[in-house]
VODREN-333988 format. One line per 2 residues: number of its first residue (from 1); for each residue x, y, z of C-alpha. Coordinates in Angstrom, 1 decimal, padded with zeros to 4 digits. Each point is the difference from the previous one (the first is absolute). Example, Ala and Ser with C-alpha at 12.3 -4.5 7.8 and 13.67 -1.06 7.14 Angstrom:
# VODREN-333988
1) 012.3,-004.5,007.8 ~ 001.4,003.4,-000.7;
***
This chain:
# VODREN-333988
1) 150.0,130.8,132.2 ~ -001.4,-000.8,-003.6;
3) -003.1,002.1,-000.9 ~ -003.2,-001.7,-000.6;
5) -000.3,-001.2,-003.7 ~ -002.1,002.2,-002.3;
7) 000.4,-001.6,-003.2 ~ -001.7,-003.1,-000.6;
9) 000.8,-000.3,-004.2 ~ 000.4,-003.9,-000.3;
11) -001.2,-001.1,003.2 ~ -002.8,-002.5,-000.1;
13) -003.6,000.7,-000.2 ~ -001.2,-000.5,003.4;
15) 003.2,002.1,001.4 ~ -001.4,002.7,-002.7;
17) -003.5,-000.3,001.0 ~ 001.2,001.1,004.1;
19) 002.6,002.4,-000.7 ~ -000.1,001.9,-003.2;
21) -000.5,004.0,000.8 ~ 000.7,000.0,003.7;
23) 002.8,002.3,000.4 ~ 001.3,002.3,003.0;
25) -001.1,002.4,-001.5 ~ -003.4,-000.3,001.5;
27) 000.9,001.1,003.6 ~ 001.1,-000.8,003.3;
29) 001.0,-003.4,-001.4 ~ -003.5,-001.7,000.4;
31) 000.2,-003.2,-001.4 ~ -003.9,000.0,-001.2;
33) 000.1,003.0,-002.8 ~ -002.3,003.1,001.8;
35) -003.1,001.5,-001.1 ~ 000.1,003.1,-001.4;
37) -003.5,001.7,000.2 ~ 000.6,003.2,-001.4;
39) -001.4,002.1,-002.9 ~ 003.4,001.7,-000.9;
41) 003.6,000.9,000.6 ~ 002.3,003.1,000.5;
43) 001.8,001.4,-002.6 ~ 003.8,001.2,001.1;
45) 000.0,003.1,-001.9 ~ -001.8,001.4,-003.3;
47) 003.0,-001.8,-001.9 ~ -001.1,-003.2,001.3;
49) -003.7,000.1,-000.5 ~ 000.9,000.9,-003.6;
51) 002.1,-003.1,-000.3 ~ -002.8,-001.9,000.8;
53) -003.2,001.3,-002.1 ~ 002.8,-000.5,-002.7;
55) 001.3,-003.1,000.5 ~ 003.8,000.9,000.7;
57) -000.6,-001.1,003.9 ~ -002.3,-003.3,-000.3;
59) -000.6,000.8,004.4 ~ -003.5,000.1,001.2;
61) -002.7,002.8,-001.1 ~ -003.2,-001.2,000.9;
63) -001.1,-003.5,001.1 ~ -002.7,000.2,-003.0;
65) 002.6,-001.2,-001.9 ~ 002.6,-001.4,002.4;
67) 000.7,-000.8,003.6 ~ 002.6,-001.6,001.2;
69) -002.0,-002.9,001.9 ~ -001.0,-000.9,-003.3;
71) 003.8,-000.4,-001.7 ~ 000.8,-003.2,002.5;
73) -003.2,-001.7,-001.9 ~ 000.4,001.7,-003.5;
75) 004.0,-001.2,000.2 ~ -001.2,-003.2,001.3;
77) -002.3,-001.1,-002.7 ~ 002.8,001.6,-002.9;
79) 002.2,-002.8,001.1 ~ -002.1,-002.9,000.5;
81) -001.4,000.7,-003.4 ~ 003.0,000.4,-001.6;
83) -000.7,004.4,-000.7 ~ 001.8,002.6,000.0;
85) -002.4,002.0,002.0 ~ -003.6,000.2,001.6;
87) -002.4,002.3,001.0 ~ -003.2,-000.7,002.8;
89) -003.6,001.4,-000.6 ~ -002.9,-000.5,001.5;
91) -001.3,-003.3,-001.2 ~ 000.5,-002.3,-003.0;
93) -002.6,001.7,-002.4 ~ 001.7,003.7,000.5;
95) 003.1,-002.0,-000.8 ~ -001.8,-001.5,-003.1;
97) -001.2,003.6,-001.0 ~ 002.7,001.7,001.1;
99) 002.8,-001.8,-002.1 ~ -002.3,-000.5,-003.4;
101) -001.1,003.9,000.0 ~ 003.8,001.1,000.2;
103) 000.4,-002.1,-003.3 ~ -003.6,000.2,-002.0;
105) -002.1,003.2,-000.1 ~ -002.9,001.1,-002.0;
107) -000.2,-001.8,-003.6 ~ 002.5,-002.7,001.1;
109) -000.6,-003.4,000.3 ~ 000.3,-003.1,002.3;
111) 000.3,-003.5,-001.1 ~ -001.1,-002.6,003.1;
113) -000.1,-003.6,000.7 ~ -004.0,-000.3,000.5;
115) 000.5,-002.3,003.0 ~ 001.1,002.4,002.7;
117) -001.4,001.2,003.1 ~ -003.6,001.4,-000.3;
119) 001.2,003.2,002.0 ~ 002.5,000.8,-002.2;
121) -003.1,-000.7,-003.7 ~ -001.6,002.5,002.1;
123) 002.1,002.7,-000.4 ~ 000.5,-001.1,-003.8;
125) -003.5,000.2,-000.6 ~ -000.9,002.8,002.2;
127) 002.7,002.4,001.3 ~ 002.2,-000.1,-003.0;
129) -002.2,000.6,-002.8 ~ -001.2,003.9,001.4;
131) 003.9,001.1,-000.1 ~ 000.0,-001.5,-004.0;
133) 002.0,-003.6,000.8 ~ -001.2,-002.8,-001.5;
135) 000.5,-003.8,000.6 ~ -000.1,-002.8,-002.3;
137) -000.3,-003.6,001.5 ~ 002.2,-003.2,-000.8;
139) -002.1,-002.8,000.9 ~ 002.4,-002.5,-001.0;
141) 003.5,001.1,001.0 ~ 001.7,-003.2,-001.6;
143) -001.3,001.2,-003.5 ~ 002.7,002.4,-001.5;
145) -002.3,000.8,-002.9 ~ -002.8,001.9,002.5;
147) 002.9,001.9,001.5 ~ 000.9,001.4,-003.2;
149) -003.7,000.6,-000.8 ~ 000.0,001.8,003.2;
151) 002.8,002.4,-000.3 ~ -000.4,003.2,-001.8;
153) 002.4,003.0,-000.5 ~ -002.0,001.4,003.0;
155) 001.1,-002.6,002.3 ~ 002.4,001.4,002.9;
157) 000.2,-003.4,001.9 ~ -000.9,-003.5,001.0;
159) -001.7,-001.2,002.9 ~ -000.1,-003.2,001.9;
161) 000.2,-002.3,003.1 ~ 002.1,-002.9,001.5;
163) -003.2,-001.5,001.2 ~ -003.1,000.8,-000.9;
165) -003.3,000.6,002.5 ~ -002.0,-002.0,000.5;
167) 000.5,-003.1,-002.3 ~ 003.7,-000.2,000.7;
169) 000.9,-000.2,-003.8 ~ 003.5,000.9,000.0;
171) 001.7,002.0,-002.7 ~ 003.7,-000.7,-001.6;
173) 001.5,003.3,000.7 ~ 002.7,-000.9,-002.4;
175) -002.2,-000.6,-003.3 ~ -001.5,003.2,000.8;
177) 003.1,001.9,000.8 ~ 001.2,-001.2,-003.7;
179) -003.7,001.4,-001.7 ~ 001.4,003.5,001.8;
181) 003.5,000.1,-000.8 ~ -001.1,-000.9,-003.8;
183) -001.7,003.3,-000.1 ~ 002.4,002.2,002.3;
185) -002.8,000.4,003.0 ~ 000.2,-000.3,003.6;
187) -001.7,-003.2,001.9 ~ -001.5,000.9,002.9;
189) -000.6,-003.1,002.7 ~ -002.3,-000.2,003.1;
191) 001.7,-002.7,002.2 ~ -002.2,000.7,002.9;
193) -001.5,-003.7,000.0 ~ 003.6,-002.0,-000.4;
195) 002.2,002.7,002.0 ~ 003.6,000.3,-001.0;
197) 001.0,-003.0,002.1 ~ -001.8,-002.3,-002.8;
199) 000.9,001.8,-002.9 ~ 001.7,002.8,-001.3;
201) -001.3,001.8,-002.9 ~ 002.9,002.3,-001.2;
203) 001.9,-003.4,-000.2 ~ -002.5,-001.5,-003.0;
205) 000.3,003.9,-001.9 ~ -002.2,002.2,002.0;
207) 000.9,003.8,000.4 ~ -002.6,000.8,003.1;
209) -001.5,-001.9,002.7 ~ -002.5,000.6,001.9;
211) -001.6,-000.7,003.6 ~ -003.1,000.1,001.9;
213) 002.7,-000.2,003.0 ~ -003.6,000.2,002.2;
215) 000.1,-003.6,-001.2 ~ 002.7,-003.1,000.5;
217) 003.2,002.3,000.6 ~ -002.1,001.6,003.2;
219) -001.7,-003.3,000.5 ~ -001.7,001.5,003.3;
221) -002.7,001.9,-001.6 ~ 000.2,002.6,002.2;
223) 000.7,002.9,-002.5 ~ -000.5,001.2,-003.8;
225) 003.5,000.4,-001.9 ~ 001.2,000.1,-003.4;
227) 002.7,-000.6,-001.8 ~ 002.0,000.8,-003.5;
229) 003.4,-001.1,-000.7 ~ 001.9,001.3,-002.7;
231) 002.0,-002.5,-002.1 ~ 002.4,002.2,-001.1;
233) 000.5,-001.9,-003.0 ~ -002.5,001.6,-002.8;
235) 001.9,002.0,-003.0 ~ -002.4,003.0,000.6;
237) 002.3,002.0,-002.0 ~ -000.4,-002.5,-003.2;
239) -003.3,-001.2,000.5 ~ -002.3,-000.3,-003.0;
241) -002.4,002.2,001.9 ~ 000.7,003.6,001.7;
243) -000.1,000.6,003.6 ~ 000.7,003.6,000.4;
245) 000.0,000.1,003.8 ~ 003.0,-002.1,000.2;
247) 002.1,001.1,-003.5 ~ -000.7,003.6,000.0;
249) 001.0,003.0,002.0 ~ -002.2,001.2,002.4;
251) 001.6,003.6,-001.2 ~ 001.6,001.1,-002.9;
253) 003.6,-000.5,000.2 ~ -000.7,-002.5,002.9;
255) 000.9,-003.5,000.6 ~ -002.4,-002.6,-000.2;
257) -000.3,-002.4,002.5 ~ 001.0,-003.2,-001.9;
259) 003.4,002.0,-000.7 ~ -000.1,001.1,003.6;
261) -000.9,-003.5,001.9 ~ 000.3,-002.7,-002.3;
263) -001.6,-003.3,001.0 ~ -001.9,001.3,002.5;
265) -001.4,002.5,-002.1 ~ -003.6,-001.4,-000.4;
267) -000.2,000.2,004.3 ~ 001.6,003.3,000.2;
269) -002.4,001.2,-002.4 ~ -003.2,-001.3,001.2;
271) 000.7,001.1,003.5 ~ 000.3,003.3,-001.3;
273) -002.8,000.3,-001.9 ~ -002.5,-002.2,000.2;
275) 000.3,-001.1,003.3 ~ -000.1,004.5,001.2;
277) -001.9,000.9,-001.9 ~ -002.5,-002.8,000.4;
279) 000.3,-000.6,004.0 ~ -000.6,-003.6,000.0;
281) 002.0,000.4,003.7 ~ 000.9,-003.5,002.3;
283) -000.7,000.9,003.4 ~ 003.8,-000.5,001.9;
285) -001.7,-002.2,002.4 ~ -000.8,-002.4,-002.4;
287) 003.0,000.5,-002.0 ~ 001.1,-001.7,003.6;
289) -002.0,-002.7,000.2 ~ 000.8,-000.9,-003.9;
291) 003.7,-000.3,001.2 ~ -000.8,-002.4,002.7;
293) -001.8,-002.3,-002.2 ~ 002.7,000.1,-002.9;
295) 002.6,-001.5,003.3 ~ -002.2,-003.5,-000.3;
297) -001.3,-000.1,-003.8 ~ 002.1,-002.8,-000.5;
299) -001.2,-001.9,003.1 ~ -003.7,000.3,-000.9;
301) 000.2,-000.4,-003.8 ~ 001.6,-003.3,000.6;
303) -003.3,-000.7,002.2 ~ -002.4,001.5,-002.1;
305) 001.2,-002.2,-003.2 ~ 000.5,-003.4,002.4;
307) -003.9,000.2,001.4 ~ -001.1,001.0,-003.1;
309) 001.1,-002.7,-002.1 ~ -001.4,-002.6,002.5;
311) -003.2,001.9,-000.3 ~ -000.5,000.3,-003.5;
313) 000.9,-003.8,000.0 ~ -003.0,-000.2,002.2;
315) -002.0,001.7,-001.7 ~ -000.2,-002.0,-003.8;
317) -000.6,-002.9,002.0 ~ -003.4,001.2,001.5;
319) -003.4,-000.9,-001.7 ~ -001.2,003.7,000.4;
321) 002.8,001.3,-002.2 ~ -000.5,000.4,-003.7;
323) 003.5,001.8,-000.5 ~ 003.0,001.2,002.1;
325) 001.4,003.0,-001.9 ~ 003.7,-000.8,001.6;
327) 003.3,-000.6,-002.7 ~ 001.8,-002.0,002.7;
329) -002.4,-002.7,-001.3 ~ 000.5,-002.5,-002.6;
331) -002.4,000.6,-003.0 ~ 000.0,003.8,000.4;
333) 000.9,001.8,-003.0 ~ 003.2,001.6,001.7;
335) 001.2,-003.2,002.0 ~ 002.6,000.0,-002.2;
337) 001.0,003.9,000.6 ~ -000.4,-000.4,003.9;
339) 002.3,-003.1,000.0 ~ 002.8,002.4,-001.6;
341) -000.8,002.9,001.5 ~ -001.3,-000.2,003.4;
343) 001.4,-003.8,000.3 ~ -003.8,-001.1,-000.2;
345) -001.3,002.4,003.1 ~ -001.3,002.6,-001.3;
347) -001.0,002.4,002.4 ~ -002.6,-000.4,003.0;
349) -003.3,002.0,-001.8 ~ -002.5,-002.2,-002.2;
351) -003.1,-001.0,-001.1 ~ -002.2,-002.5,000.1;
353) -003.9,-000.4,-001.4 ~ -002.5,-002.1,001.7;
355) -002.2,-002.1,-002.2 ~ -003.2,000.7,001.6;
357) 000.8,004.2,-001.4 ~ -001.4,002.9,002.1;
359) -002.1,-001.5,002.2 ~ 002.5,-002.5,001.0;
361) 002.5,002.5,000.2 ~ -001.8,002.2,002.2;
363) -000.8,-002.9,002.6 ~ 003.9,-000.8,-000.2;
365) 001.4,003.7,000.7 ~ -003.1,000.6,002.4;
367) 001.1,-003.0,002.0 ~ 003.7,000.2,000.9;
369) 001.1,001.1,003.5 ~ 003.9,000.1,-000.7;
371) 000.2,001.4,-003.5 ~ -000.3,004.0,000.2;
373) -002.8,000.9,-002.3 ~ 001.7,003.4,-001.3;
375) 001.5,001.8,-003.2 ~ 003.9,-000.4,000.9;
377) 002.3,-002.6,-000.6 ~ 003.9,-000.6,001.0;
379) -001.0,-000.3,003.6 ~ 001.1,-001.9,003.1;
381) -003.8,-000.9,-000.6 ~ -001.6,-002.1,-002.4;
383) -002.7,001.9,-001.6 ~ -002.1,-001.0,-002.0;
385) -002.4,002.6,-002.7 ~ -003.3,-001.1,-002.8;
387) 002.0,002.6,-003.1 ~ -003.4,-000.1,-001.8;
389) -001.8,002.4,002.9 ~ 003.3,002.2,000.6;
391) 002.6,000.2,-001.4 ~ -001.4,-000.9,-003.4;
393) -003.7,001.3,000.5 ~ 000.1,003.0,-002.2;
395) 001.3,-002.3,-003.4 ~ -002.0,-001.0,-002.5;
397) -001.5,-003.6,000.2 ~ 001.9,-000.2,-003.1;
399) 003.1,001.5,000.9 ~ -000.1,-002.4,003.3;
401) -000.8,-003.2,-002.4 ~ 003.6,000.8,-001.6;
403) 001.9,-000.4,003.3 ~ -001.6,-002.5,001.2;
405) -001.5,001.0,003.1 ~ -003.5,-001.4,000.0;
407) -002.2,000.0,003.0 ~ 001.2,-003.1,001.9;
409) 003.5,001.9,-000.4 ~ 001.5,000.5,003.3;
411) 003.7,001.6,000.7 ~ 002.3,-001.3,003.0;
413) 002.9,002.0,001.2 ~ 001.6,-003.0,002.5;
415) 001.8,001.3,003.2 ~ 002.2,-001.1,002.5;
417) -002.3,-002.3,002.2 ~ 000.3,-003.7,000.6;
419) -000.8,-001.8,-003.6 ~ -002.0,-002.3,002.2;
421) -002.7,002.3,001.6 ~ -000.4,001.6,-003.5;
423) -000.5,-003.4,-001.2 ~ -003.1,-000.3,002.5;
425) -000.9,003.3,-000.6 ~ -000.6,-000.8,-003.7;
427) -001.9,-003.5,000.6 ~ -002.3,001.4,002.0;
429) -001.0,002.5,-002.3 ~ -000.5,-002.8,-002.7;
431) -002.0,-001.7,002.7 ~ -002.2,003.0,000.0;
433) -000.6,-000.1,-004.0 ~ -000.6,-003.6,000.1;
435) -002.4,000.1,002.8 ~ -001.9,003.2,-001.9;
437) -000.1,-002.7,-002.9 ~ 001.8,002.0,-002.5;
***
């Protein structure tokens, strides 16, 4: 009798997507990977516990910083993303803040693209700044001049998204990449919005990907999770800039941990750093629940980007709609990029602004019954959020004026229901704006 398979190296990505990181080795031969709720682990002997706080045994010491429900997921995502390696936390900011404080600390810099998530210009603006990191904004990523305006000898790393939230203005990964590889620094990717089943970042030149796995690889919303993948294909050793955690010996007369792990050296040394000293734990349990949404990413991505196309088709046509902020559209200013790179659907989260503004918008939201009126996207439910009271509330007028979201802004995260209902969902709400008379 032939022994289940266990390595899934060429296989296809929805045979990846099921199988990667089940092993035998979880037990009892349970075919659904167990749950292991527990804080920590026995050591054999004192030998063995020292192999461990030193790296020489890379077994289990606490599940602050790894836990063996979590490697099925954290192996999972590696090889649908292309990585050498991966490492869970507890939702996609600690993943965020997690990966850029391993590489930037006090008087370093951070150059962004401006239009990212508004979660993630908080912690720019706010968190960052009181441990000494600063971040300059590129507002036009296709302008190679601002990007060397922006990058100083301070700056560790660059920081982007596949798709952008809310306006869906989607970023070539690849002209970026080439900006960072000019000046020897690492490209760090959030691909949260188009998942690794729509693109693949390391593919275009990234070096780390990121995950708010709470998001489309879950697709359940059921659970927070996080996730960083490692690249494993940044010269940290020759980089123009130092990164002492990874090049240097933690002792004199020690071996570093590039020398020691090679490509995965950036996860490798995050988790044991960063991510113990920090905490920024994933419950097991949803570690679990992350794995059974990964099994049918493919499935529901294929949905998502279907529905939403016909929706944002929809949409332009309707008298109340002064703008539909989706590139899958002819006459967006990245048509042209979502044609090549997303084959012209990109993604299932967009915007669109009413014409009537505010008040119009509020009637709109106010008034649909199958649209989820929350802050979450990536769903099996369409959801639907006004940025300019939440997520974007605390910006400036100004600072909202420059990416675009203005008052009749409104962001839809499209989910796995029948186009049709949503369809009548919509029209209804229109109904309501018209009959209000704005």
């Amino acid at each position: 009798m032939r022994p289940p398979r266990t390595e899934w190296d060429g296989f296809g990505f929805e045979t990846r997507q099921v199988h990667v990181g089940d092993t035998e080795e979880h037990g009892y031969s349970a075919r659904v990977s167990p749950i292991y709720l527990t804080a920590g682990y026995r050591f054999e002997s004192m030998q063995n516990g020292w192999d461990r706080f030193t790296g020489e045994n890379p077994g289990q010491i606490y599940s602050r910083n790894l836990n063996p429900t979590h490697l099925v997921a954290e192996q999972r995502i590696a090889s649908l993303e292309g990585g050498t390696g991966a490492i869970l936390v507890g939702s996609g900011q600690a993943a965020i803040v997690t990966t850029l404080l391993g590489l930037a600390g006090a008087g370093d810099h951070i150059v962004s693209t401006a239009t990212i998530y508004g979660g993630t210009q908080s912690i720019f603006a706010r968190t960052f700044p009181r441990l000494g990191v600063e971040t300059t904004y590129v507002w036009d990523w296709t302008d190679e001049d601002e990007w060397e305006r922006a990058i100083t000898p301070e700056t560790k790393l660059l920081f982007t998204e596949t798709i952008p939230n809310p306006r869906n203005d989607i970023v070539d990964i690849a002209a970026v990449a080439r900006i960072a590889a000019r000046h020897g620094l690492p490209l760090i990717v959030d691909n949260t919005v188009a998942s690794p089943y729509l693109t693949r970042p390391f593919e275009d030149g990234a070096h780390i990907v990121l995950h708010s796995s709470t998001k489309f690889l879950s697709g359940h919303g059921a659970g927070l999770s996080g996730a960083i993948v490692d690249g494993g294909n940044f010269d940290w050793a020759n980089s123009s800039r130092s990164y002492p955690g990874i090049t240097e010996p933690a002792v004199p007369g020690g071996t570093s941990i590039l020398e020691k792990h090679g490509p995965r050296a950036l996860e490798v040394y995050l988790r044991s750093t960063i991510v113990n000293d920090m905490g920024p734990a994933l419950s097991p349990l949803n570690s679990f629940l992350l794995q059974q949404g990964i099994e049918t990413l493919s499935l529901r991505m294929d949905r998502h980007v279907e529905t939403t196309h016909r929706l944002a088709h929809w949409l332009a046509e309707q008298p109340e709609v002064a703008r539909v902020d989706y590139a899958g559209l002819e006459g967006h200013p990245q048509h042209e990029l979502a044609q090549r790179v997303y084959r012209g659907r990109p993604g299932s989260v967009f915007a669109i602004s009413l014409a009537g503004g505010r008040d119009a918008a509020e009637v709109f939201y106010d008034s649909l019954r199958i649209f989820s009126r929350m802050t979450h996207i990536g769903d099996t439910r369409s959801m639907i959020l006004h940025p300019a009271t939440t997520t974007h509330v605390g910006f400036s007028q100004e600072h909202r004026d420059r990416l675009g979201v203005d008052d009749g802004l409104l962001r839809l995260s499209v989910g796995l229901e029948t186009a049709d209902d949503l369809i009548a969902d919509l029209r209804q709400a229109f109904d309501a704006v018209r009959d209000a008379g704005l």
